[in-house]
Backbone as JSON Lines, residues from 0, in Angstrom:
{"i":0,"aa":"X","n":[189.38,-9.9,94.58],"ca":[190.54,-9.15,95.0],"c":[191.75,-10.07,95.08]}
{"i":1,"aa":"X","n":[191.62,-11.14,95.53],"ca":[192.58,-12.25,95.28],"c":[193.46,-12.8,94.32]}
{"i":2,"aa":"X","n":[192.83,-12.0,92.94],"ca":[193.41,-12.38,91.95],"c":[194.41,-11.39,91.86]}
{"i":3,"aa":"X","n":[194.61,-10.54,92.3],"ca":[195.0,-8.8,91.71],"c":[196.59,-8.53,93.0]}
{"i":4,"aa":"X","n":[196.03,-9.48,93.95],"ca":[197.43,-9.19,94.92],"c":[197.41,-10.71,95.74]}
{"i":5,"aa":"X","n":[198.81,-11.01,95.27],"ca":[199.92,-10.44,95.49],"c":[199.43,-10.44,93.99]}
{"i":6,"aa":"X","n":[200.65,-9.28,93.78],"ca":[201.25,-8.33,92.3],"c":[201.57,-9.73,91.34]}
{"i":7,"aa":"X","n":[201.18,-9.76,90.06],"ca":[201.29,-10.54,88.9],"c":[202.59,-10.46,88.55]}
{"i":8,"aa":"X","n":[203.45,-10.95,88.09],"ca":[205.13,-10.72,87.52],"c":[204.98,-12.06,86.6]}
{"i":9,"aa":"X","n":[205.4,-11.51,85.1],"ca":[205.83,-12.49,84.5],"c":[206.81,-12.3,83.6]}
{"i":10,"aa":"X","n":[207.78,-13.23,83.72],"ca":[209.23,-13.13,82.92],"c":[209.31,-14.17,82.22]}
{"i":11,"aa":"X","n":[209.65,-13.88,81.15],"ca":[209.5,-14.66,79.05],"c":[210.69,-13.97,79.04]}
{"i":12,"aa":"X","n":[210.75,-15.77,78.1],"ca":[212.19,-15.28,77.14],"c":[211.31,-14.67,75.47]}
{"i":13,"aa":"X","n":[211.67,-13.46,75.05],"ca":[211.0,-13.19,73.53],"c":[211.76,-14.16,72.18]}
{"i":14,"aa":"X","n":[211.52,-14.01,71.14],"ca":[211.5,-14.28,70.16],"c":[213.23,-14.0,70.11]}
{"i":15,"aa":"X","n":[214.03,-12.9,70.04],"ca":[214.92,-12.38,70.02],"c":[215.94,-12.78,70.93]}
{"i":16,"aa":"X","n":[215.43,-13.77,72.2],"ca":[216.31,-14.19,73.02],"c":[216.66,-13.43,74.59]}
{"i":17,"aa":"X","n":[215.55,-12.15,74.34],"ca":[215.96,-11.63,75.5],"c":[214.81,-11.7,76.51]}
{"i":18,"aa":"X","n":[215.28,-11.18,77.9],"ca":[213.83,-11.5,79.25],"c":[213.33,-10.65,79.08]}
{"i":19,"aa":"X","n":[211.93,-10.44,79.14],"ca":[211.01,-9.6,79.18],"c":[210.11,-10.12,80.96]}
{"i":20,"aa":"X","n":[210.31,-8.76,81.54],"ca":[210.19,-8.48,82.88],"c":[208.11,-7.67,82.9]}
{"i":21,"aa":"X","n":[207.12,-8.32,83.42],"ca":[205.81,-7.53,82.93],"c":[205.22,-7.83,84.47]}
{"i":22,"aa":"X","n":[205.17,-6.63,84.65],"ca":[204.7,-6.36,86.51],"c":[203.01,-5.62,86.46]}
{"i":23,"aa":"X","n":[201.88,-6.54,86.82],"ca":[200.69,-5.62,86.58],"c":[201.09,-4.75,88.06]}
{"i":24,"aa":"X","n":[200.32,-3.51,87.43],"ca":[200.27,-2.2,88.83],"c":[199.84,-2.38,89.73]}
{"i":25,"aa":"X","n":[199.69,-2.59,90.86],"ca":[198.63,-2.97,91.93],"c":[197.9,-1.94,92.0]}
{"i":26,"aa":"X","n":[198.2,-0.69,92.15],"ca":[197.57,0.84,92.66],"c":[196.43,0.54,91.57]}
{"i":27,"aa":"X","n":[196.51,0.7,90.09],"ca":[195.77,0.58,89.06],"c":[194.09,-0.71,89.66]}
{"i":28,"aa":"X","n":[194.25,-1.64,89.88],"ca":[193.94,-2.98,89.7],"c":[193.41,-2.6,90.93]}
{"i":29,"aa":"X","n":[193.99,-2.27,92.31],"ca":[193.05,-1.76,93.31],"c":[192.17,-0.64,93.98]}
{"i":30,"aa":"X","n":[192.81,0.1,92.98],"ca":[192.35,1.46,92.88],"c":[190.48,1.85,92.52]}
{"i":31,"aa":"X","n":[190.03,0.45,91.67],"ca":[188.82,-0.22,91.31],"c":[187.81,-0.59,91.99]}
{"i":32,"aa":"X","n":[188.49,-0.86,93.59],"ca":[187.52,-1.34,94.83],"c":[186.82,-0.02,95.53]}
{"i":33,"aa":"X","n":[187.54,1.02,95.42],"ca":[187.24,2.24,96.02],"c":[187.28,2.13,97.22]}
{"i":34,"aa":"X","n":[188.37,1.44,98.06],"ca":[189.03,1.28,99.4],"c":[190.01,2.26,99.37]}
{"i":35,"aa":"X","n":[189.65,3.0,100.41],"ca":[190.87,4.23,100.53],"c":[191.8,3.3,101.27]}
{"i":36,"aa":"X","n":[191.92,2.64,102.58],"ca":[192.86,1.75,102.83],"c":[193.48,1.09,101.72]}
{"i":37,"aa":"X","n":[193.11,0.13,101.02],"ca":[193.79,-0.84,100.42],"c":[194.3,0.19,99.42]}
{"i":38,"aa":"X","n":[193.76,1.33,98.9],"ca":[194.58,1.72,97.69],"c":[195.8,2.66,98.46]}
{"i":39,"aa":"X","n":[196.21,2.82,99.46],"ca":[197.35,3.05,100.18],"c":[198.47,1.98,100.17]}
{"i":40,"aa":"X","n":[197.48,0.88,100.83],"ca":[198.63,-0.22,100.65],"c":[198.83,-0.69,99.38]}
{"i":41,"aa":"X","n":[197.97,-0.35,98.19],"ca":[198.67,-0.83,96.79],"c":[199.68,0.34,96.25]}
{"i":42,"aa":"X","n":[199.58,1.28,96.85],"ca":[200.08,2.21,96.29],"c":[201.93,2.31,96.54]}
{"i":43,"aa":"X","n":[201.59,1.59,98.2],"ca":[203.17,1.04,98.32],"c":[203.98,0.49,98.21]}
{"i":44,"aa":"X","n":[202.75,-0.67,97.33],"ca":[203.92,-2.03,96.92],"c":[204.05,-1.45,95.43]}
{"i":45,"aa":"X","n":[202.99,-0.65,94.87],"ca":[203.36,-0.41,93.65],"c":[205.11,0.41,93.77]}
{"i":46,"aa":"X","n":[205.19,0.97,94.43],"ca":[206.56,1.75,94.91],"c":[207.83,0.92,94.53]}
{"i":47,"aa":"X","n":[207.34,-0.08,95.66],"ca":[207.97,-1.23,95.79],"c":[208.42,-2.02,94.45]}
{"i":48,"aa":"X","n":[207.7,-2.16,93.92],"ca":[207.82,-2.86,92.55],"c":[208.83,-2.41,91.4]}
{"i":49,"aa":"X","n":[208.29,-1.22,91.33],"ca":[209.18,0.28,90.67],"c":[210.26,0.1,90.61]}
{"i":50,"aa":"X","n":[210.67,-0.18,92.05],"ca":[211.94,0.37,92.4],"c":[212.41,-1.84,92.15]}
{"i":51,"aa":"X","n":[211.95,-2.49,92.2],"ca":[212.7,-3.62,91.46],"c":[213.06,-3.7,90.16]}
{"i":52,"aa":"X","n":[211.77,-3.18,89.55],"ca":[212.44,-2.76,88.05],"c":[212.82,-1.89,87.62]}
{"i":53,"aa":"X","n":[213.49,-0.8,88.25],"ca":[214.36,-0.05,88.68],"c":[216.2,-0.94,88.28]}
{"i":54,"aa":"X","n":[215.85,-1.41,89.13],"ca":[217.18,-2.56,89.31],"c":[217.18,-3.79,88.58]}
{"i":55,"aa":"X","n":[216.51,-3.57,87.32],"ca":[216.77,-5.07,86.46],"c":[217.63,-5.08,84.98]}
């Protein structure tokens, strides 16, 4: 489970020169444990996340 949260983010420059922004889902990735708790709390940072790349 340690590997999966905190949330993965990785930002590359491409070929073309521009950032490429790649956020794994948490909800997805914890959704796998079959923790009704934890897939609440992934479900909020997944929110959370959204709404950063939302704003990029």
């Amino acid at each position: 489970m340690g590997v999966f949260m905190p949330c993965n983010v990785v930002v590359e420059e491409n070929e073309q020169g521009k950032v490429e922004v790649t956020i794994v889902d948490p909800y997805n990735a914890m959704n796998a444990f079959n923790n009704e708790a934890l897939t609440l709390i992934a479900k909020e940072v997944q929110q959370k996340l959204q709404n950063v790349m939302k704003g990029l």
